[in-house]
One Martini backbone bead per residue (centre of mass of N, CA, C, O) as a GRO file, in nm:
protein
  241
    1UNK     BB    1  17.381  -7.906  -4.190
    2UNK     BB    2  17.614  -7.724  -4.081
    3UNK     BB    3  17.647  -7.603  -4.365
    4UNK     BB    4  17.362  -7.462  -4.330
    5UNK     BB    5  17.385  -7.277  -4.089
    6UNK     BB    6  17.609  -7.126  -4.146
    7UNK     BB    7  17.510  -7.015  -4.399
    8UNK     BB    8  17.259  -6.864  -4.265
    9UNK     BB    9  17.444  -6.717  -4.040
   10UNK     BB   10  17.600  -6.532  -4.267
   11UNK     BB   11  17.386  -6.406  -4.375
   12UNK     BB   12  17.291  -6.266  -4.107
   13UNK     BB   13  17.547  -6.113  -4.061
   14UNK     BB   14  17.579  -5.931  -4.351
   15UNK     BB   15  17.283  -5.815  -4.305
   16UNK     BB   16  17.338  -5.631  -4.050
   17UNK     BB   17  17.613  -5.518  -4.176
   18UNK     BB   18  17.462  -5.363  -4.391
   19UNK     BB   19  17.240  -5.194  -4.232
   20UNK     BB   20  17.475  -5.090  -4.000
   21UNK     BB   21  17.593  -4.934  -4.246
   22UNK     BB   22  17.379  -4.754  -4.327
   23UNK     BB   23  17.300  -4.597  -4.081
   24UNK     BB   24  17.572  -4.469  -4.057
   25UNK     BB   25  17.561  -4.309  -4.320
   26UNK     BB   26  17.329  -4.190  -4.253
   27UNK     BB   27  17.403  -4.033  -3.986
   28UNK     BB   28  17.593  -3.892  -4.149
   29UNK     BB   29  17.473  -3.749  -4.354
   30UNK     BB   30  17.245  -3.593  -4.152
   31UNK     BB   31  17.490  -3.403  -4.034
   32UNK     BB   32  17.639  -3.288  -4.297
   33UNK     BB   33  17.326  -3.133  -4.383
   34UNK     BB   34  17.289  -2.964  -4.182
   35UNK     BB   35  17.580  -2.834  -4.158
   36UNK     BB   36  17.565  -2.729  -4.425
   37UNK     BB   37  17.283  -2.539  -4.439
   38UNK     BB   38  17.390  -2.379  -4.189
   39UNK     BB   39  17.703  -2.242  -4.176
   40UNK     BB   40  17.650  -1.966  -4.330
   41UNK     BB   41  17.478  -1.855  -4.075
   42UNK     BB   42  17.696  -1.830  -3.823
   43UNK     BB   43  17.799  -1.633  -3.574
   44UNK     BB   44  18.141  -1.558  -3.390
   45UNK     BB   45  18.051  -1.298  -3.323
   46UNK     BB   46  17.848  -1.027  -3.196
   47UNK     BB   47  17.930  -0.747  -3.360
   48UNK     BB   48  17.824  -0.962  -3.611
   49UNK     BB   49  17.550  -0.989  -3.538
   50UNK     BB   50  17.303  -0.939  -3.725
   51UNK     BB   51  17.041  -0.753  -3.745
   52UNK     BB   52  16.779  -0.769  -3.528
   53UNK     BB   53  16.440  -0.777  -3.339
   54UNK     BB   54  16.513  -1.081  -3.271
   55UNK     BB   55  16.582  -1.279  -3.009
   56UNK     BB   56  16.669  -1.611  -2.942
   57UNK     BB   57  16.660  -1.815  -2.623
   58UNK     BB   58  16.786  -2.071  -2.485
   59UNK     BB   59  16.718  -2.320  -2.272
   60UNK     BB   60  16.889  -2.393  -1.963
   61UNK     BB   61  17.051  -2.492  -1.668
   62UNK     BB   62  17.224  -2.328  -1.419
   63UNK     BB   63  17.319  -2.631  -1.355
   64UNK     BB   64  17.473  -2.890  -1.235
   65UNK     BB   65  17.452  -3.206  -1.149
   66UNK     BB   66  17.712  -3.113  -0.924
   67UNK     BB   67  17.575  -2.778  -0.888
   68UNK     BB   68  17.719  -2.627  -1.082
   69UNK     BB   69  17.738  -2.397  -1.307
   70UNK     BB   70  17.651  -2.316  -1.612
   71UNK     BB   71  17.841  -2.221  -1.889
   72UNK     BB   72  17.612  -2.218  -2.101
   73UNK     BB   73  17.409  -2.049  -1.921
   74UNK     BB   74  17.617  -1.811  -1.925
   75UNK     BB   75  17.647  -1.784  -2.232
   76UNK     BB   76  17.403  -1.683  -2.315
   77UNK     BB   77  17.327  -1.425  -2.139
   78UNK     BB   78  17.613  -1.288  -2.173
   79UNK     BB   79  17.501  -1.250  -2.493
   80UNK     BB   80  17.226  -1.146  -2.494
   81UNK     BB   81  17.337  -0.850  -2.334
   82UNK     BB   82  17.538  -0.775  -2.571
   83UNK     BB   83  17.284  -0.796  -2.808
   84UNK     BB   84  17.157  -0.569  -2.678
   85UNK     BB   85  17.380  -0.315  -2.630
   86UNK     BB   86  17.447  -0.371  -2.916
   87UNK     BB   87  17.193  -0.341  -3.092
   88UNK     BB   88  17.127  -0.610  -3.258
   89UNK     BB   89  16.898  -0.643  -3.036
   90UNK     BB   90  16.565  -0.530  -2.903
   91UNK     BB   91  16.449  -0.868  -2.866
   92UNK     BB   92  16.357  -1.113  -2.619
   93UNK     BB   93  16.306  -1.475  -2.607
   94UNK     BB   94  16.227  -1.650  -2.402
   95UNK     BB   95  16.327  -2.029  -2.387
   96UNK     BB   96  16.157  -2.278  -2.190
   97UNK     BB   97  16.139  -2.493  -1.903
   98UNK     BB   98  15.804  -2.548  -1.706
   99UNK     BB   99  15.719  -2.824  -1.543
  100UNK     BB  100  15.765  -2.695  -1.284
  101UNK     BB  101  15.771  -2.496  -1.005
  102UNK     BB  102  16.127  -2.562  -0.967
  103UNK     BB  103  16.181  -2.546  -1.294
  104UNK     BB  104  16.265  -2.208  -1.448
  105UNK     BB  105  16.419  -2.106  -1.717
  106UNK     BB  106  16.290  -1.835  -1.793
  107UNK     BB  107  16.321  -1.680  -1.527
  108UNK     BB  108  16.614  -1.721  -1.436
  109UNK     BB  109  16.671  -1.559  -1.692
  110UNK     BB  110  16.547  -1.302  -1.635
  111UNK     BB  111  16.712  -1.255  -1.394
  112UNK     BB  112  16.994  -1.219  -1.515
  113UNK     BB  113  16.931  -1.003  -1.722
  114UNK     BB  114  16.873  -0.794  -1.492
  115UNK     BB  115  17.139  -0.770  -1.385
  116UNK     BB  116  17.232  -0.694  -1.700
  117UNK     BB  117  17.058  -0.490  -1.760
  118UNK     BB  118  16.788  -0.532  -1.876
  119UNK     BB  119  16.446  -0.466  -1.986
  120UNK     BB  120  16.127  -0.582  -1.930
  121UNK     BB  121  16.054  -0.470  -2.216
  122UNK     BB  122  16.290  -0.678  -2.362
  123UNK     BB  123  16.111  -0.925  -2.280
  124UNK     BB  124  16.005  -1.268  -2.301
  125UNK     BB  125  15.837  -1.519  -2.199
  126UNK     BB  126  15.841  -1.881  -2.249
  127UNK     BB  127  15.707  -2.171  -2.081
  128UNK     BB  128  15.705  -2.383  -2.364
  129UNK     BB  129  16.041  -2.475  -2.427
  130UNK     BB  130  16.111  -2.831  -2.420
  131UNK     BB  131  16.224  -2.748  -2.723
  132UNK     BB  132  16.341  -2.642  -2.986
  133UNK     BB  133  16.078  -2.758  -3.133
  134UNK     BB  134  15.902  -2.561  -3.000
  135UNK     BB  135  16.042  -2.275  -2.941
  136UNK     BB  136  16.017  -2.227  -3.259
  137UNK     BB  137  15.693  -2.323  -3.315
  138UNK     BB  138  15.620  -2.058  -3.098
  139UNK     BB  139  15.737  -1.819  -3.251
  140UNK     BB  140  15.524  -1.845  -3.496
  141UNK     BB  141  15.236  -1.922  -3.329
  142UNK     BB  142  15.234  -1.767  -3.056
  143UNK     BB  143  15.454  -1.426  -3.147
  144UNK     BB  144  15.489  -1.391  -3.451
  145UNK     BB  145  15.769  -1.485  -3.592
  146UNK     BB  146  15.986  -1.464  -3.870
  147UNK     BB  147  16.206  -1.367  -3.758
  148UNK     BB  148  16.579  -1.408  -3.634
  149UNK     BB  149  16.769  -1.480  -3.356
  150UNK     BB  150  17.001  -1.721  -3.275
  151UNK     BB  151  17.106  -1.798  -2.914
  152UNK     BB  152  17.393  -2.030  -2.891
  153UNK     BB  153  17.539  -2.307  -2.924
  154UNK     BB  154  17.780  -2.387  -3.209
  155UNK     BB  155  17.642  -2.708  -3.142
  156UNK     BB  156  17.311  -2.647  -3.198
  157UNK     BB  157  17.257  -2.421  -3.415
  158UNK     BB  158  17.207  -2.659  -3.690
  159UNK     BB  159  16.961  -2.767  -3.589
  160UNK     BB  160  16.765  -2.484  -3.512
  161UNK     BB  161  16.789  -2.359  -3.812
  162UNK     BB  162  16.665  -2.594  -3.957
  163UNK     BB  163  16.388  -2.582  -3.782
  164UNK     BB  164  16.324  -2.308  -3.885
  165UNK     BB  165  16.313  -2.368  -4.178
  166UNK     BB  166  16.097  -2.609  -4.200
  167UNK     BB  167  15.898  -2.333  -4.045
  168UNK     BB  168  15.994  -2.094  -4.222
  169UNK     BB  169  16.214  -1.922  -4.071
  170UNK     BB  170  16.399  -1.641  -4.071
  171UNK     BB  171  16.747  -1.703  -4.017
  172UNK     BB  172  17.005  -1.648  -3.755
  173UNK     BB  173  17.285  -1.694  -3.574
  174UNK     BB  174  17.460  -1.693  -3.259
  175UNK     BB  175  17.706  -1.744  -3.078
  176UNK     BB  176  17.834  -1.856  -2.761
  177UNK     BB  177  18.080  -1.784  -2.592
  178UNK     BB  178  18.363  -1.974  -2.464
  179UNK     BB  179  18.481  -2.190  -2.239
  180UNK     BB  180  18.656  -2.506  -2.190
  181UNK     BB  181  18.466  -2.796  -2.109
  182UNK     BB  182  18.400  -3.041  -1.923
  183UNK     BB  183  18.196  -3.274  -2.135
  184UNK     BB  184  18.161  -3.181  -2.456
  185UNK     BB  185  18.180  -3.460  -2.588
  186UNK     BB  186  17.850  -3.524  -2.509
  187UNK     BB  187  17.684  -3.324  -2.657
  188UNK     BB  188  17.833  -3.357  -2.905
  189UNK     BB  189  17.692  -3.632  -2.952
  190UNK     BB  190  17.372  -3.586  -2.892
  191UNK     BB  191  17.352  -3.386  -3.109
  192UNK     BB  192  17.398  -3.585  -3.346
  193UNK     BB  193  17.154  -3.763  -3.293
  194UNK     BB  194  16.946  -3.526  -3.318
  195UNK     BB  195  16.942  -3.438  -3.554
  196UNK     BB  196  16.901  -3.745  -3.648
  197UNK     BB  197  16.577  -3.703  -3.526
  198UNK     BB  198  16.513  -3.427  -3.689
  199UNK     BB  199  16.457  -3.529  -3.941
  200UNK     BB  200  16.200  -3.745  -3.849
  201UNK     BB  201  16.039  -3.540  -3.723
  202UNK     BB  202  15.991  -3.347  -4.003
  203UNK     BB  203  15.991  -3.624  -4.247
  204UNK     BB  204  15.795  -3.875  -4.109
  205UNK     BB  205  15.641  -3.858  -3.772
  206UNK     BB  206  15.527  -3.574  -3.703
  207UNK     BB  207  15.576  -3.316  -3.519
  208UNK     BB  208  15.475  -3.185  -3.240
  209UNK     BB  209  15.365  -3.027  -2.995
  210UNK     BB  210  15.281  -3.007  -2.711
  211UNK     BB  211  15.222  -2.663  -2.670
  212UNK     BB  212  15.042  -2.336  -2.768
  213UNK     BB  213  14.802  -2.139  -2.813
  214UNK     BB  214  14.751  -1.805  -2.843
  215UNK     BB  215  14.813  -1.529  -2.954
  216UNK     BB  216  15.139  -1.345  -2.910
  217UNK     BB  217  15.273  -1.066  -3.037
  218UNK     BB  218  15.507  -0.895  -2.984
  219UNK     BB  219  15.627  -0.617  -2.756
  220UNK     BB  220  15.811  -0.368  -2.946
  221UNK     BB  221  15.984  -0.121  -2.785
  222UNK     BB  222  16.144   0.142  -2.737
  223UNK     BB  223  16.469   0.249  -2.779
  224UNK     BB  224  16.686   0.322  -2.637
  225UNK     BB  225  17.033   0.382  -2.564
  226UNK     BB  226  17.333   0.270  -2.709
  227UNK     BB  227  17.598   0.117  -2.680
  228UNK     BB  228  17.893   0.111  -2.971
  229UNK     BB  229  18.050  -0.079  -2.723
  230UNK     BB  230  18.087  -0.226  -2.552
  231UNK     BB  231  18.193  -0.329  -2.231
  232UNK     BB  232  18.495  -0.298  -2.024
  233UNK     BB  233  18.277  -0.387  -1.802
  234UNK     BB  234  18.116  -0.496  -1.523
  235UNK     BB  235  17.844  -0.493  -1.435
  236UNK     BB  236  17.616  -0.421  -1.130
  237UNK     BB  237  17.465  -0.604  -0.936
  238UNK     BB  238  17.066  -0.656  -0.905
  239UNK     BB  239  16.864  -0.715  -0.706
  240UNK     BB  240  16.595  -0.994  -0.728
  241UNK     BB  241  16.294  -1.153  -0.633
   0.00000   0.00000   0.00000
């Protein structure tokens, strides 16, 4: 009786052992295939992103949980601004989180933006951008976006990129440059889980948007005079209110 119960104890430790090696499998051949597929159409120069007549800004919040600046979210600002006035981009759709009163980041997005004098003619804001797939599927379904630069972190981009392949658009990357900060490597492990969760959100389990709403499609102004080459110092903020 004991060798008969060992012996279905180890059949089912061996099919566990098989099924958790087969997951592990999936999951790496699944980050490396988003990150293959995507991985060629990203630029990590500013001066060499687009040009695109769209760029395509991700939200994330101002703050770190601990009060402190996110330096993510300055790094997106400072890329989108600088990518203005080099001419890559002619408009910037802001797309964020905007689900209570307190916390706006399409708003945030475009008062750093002003105070970076980008011009509110230049800018577009998307409330309703609550997650990659969100802001990428309204850019197509409710601003009419055809093509775009994408603007955020290079280890977010080959999510974002694949999410937009899957919906029709043609897109390319643009990284926002940055400084080495601590707790990156829970990011990037974060990013590899949703990659491979962004794989069945897309060809499993149908996923939908939050909220879509009418055609509105972006109204791109006439172009200023732009600078032919970055700024070589910070310009001063202008207050908003």
């Amino acid at each position: 009786m004991q060798a008969l119960l060992w012996k279905i104890f180890k059949g089912v430790l061996m099919t566990l052992g098989a099924l958790l090696l087969l997951l592990a499998l999936l999951f790496v051949g699944t980050n490396l295939w988003v990150v293959g597929k995507t991985q060629g159409r990203i630029g990590y120069e500013l001066p060499l992103c687009g040009p695109e007549q769209v760029g395509i800004v991700f939200g994330t919040s101002r703050w770190t949980r601990s009060g402190v600046r996110n330096p993510h979210f300055d790094a997106r600002i400072n890329a989108a601004s600088r990518l203005i006035r080099l001419g890559r981009v002619e408009h910037l759709l802001l797309s964020g989180d905007n689900r209570t009163r307190q916390y706006n980041e399409p708003i945030t997005m475009w008062r750093d933006l002003r105070r970076q004098h980008v011009r509110d003619e230049d800018m577009t804001l998307d409330y309703a951008g609550f997650s990659t797939f969100d802001t990428l599927i309204r850019a197509r379904d409710v601003f009419g976006v055809e093509r775009a630069l994408l603007v955020t972190q290079a280890w977010h981009l080959p999510r974002a990129i694949y999410i937009a392949d899957a919906l029709g658009l043609e897109v390319t990357g643009c990284a926002a440059p940055e400084r080495p900060v601590a707790g990156l490597w829970r990011l990037q492990v974060r990013e590899w889980v949703a990659r491979a969760a962004t794989v069945g959100d897309l060809y499993l389990w149908g996923r939908e948007p939050y909220f879509l709403g009418p055609l509105e499609p972006l109204q791109i102004a006439p172009q200023a005079w732009r600078l032919p080459y970055d700024l070589p110092f910070e310009m001063p903020a202008r207050d908003v209110d």
